[in-house]
C-alpha positions as CSV (number, residue, x, y, z in Angstrom):
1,X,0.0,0.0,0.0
2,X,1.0,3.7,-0.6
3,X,0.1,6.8,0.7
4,X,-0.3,10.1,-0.6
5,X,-0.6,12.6,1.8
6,X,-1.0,16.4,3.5
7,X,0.3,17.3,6.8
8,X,0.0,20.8,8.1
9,X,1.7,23.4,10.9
10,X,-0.4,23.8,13.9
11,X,-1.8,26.8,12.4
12,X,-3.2,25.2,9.7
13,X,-2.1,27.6,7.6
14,X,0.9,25.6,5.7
15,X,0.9,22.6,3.9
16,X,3.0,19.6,2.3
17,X,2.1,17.0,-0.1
18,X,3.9,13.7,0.0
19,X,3.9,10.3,-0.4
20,X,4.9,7.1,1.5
21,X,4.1,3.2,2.1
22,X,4.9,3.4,5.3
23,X,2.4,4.9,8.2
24,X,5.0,5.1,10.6
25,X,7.3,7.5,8.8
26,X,4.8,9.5,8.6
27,X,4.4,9.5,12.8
28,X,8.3,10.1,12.6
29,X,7.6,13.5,10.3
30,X,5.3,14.7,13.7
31,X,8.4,15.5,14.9
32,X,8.7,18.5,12.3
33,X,7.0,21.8,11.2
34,X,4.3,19.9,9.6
35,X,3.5,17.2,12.1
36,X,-0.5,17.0,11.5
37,X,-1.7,14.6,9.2
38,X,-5.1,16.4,7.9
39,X,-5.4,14.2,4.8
40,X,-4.7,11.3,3.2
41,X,-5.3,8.9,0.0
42,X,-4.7,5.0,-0.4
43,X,-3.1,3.3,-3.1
44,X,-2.0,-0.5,-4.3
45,X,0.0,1.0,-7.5
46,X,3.3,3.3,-6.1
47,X,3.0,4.8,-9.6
48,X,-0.6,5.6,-9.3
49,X,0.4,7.2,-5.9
50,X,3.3,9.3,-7.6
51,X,0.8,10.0,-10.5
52,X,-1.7,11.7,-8.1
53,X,0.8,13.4,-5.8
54,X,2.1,15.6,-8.3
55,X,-1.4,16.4,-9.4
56,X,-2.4,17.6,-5.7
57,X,1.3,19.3,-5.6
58,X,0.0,21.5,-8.6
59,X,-3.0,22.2,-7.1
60,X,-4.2,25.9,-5.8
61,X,-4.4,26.2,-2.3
62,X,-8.3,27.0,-2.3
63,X,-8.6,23.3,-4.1
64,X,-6.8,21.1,-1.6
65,X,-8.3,22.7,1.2
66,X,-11.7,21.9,-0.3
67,X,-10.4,18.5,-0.7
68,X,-9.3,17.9,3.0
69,X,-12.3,19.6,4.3
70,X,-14.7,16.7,2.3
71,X,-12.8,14.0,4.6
72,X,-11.5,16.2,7.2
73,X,-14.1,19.2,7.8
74,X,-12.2,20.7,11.1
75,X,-8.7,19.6,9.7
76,X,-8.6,17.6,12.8
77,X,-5.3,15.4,13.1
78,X,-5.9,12.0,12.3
79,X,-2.7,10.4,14.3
């Protein structure tokens, strides 16, 4: 499984797009500027994962907060 991601600052008012396959590096990251995980995707296919990672990396800020707020209205931290 893959992961494509967005963490945020506490502020919620930065955010970074990534990828992984594996959960716990992405509870390692929490130790950082952007330690809550706001948002996520599932994937079998790593290229499908890339594929969809640069598309959300491309994407307006206005968009991917839309996005998170679908699965994620109160950008709660889901670790």
């Amino acid at each position: 499984m893959c992961y494509v991601y967005i963490v945020s600052d506490d502020l919620r008012t930065k955010f970074l797009t990534g990828i992984t396959d594996d959960c716990k590096a992405l509870d390692l990251a929490s130790k950082r500027k952007f330690k809550h995980l706001i948002y996520f995707e599932t994937f079998r296919n790593l290229k499908h994962a890339m594929k969809r990672e640069k598309e959300l990396k491309r994407w307006k800020l206005g968009w991917k907060l839309a996005l998170i707020k679908r699965m994620n209205p109160k950008l709660k931290s889901l670790l």
